[in-house]
C-alpha positions as CSV (number, residue, x, y, z in Angstrom):
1,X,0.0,0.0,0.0
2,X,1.2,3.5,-0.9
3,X,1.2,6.5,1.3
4,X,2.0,10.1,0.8
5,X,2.8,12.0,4.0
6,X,2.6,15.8,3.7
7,X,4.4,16.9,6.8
8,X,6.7,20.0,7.3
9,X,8.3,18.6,10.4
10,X,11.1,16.9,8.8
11,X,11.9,14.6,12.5
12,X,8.2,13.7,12.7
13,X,7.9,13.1,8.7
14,X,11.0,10.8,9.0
15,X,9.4,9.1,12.0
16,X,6.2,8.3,10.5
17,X,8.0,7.4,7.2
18,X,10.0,4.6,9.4
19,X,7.1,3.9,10.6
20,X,5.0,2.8,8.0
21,X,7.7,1.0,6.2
22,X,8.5,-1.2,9.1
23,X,4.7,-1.8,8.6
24,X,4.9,-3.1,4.8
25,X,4.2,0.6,3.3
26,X,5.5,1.9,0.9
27,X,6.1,5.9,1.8
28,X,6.7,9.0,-0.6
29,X,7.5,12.0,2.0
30,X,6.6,15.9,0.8
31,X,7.8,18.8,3.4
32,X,5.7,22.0,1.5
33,X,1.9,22.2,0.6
34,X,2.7,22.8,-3.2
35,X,5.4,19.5,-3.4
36,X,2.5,17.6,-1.3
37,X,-0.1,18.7,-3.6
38,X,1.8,18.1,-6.9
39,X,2.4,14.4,-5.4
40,X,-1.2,13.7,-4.7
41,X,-2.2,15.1,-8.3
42,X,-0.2,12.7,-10.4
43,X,0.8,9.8,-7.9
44,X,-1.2,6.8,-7.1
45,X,-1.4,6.4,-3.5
46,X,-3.6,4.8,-1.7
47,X,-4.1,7.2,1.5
48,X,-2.7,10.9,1.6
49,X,-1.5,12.0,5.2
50,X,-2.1,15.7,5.2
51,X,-0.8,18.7,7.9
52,X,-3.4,21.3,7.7
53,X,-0.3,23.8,8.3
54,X,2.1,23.8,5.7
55,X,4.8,26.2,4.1
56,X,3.2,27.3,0.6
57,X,-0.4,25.5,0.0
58,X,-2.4,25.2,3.1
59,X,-3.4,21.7,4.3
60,X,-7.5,23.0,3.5
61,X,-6.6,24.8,0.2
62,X,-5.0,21.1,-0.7
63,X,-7.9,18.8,0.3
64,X,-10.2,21.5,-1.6
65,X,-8.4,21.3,-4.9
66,X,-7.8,17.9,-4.7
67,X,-11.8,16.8,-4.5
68,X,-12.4,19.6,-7.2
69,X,-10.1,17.8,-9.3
70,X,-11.2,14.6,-9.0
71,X,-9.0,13.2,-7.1
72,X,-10.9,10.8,-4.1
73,X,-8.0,9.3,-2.5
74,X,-8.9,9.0,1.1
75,X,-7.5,12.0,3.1
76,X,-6.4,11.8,7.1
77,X,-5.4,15.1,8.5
78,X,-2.8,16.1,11.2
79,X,-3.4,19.1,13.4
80,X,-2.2,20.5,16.3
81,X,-5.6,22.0,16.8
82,X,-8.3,20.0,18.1
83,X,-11.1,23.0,18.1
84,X,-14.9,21.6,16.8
85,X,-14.4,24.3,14.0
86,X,-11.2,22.5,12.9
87,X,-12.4,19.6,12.5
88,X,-16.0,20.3,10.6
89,X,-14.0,22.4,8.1
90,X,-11.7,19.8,7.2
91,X,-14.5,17.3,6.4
92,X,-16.6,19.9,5.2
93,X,-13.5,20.6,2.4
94,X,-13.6,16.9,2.0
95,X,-10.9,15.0,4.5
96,X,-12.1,11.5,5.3
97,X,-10.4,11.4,8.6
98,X,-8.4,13.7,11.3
99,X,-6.0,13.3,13.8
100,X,-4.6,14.9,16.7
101,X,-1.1,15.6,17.2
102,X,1.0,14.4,19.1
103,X,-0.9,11.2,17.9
104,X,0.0,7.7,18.8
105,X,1.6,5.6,15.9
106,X,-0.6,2.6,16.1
107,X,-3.6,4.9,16.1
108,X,-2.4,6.0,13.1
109,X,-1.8,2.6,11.1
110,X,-5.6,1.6,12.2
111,X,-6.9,5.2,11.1
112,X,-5.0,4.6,7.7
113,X,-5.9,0.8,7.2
114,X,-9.9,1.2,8.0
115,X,-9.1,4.2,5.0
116,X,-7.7,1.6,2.7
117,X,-10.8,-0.7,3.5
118,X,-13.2,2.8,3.0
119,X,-12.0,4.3,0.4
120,X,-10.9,1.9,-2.5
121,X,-14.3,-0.2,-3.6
122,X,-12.3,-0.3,-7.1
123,X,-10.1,-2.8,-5.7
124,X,-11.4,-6.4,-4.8
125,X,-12.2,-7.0,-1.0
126,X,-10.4,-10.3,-1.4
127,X,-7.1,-11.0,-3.7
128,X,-7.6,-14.7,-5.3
129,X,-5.4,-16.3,-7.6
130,X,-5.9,-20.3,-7.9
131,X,-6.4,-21.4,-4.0
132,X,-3.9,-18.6,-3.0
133,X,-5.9,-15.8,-1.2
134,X,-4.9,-12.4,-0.1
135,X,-7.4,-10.0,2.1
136,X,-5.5,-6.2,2.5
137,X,-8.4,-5.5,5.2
138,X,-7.0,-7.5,7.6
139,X,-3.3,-8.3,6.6
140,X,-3.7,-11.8,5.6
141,X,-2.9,-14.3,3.6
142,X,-4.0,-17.9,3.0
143,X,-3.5,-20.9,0.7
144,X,-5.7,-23.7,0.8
145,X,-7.2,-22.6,3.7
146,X,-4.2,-22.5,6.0
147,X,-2.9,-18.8,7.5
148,X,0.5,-18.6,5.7
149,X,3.1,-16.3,7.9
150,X,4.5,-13.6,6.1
151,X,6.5,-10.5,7.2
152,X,5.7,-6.9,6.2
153,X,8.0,-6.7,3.1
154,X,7.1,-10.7,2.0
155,X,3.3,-9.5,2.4
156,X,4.1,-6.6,0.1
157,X,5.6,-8.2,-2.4
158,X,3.4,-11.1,-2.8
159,X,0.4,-7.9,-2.7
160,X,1.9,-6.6,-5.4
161,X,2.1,-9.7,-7.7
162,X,-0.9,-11.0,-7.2
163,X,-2.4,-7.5,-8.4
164,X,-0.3,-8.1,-11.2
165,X,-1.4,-11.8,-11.8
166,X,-0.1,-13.3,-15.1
167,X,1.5,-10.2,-15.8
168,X,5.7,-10.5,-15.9
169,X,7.2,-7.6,-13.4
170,X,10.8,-6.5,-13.4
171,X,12.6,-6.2,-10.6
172,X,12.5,-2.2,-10.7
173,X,8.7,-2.7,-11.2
174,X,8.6,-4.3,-7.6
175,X,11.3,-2.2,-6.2
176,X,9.7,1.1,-7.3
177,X,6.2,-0.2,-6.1
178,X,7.3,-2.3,-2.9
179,X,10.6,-0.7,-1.6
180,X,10.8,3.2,0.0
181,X,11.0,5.9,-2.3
182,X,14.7,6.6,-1.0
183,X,16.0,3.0,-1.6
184,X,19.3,2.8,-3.6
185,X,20.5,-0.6,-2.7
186,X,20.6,-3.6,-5.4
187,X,17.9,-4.5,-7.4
188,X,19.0,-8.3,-6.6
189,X,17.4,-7.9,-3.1
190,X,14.0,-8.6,-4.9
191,X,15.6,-11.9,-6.0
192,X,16.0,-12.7,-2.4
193,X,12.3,-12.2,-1.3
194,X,11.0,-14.0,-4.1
195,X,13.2,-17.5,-2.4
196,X,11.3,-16.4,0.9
197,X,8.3,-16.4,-0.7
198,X,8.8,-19.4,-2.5
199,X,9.3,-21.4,0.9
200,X,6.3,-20.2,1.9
201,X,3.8,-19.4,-0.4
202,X,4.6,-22.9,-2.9
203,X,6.8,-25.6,-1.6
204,X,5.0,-26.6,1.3
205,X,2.1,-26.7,-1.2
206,X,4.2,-28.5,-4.0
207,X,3.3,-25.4,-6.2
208,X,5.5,-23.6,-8.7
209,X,3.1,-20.3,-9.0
210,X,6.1,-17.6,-8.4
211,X,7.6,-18.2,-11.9
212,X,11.1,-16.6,-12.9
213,X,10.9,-15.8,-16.8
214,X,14.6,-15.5,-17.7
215,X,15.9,-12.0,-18.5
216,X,12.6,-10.4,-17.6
217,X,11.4,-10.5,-13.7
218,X,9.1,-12.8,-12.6
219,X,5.0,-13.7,-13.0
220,X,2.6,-14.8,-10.9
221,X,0.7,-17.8,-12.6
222,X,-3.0,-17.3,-13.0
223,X,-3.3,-21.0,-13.5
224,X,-1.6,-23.1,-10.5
225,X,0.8,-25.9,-11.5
């Protein structure tokens, strides 16, 4: 899942960036109102983590131009302020959710998952491909019917090629969509993950569904073998 946090606070942005990661997100950082709103215009994210108080576009001036646009992606809000008038304008403007600071972090994750499950009816409740299943509302993955254990990054991964099903994905595909925004390390790490998968999403099964196509990246198969 993609996040955009819009936060002029460069610690706290860099703590919640950690944050999420450690949680399987994947986290695109901007510190000014007109960066944070260019981001939210033309990237794909799937929750937008807005400061109403910003240098250059104000946190309301962003959530108003964003729904004028078009553009739905669910909205939480971080304040200082906690006034009743706050907090009607910024769902009056649009926001789908609002938040306190300082905030507790696994508030946070919850507020942003239960946004995930709200605000993307596009996107299939349940991710099926053959017997293997995937449900993004509540972090879990099965195969046959038995809960398979998976860590953030594994979960993120296998997320993100089952969305792609039968489609062949390089290896900057998933480390563009998977990895943070400010990775620079070897491409090769994706190779790695897809062995930990392996072990746990097809051998026990005797399944070969994570397919390497030489010289391209890797699939998902649509049909099991």
């Amino acid at each position: 899942m993609r996040v955009l946090v819009v936060e002029d606070e460069v610690r706290l942005a860099e703590m919640v960036r950690r944050g999420l990661v450690a949680e399987g997100f994947v986290v695109e950082i901007a510190h000014d109102g007109d960066d944070g709103f260019h981001a939210a215009v033309t990237g794909d994210f799937d929750v937008v983590v807005l400061d109403i108080m910003l240098p250059g576009k104000h946190g309301y001036s962003i959530v108003r131009d964003l729904r004028a646009q078009g553009v739905w992606t669910p909205i939480l809000m971080l304040s200082a302020k906690d006034g009743e008038y706050d907090l009607a304008d910024a769902f009056d403007l649009g926001a789908d959710d609002y938040l306190v600071k300082p905030f507790s972090f696994v508030v946070l994750v919850a507020r942003i998952r239960a946004l995930v499950r709200r605000g993307a009816p596009e996107r299939p409740t349940v991710l099926s491909v053959g017997d293997l299943e995937l449900d993004p509302a509540r972090h879990r993955v099965t195969r046959q019917g038995s809960e398979l254990a998976l860590t953030p990054r594994e979960y993120s991964v296998l997320e993100f090629l089952m969305r792609k099903s039968g489609v062949v994905v390089t290896k900057s595909e998933i480390v563009r969509s998977v990895w943070d925004a400010n990775y620079d390390g070897d491409e090769n790490i994706v190779e790695v993950y897809i062995g930990y998968l392996r072990k746990k999403v097809d051998q026990p099964f005797g399944l070969r569904s994570i397919e390497t196509v030489r010289g391209v990246g890797y699939r998902l198969a649509s049909t099991l073998s």
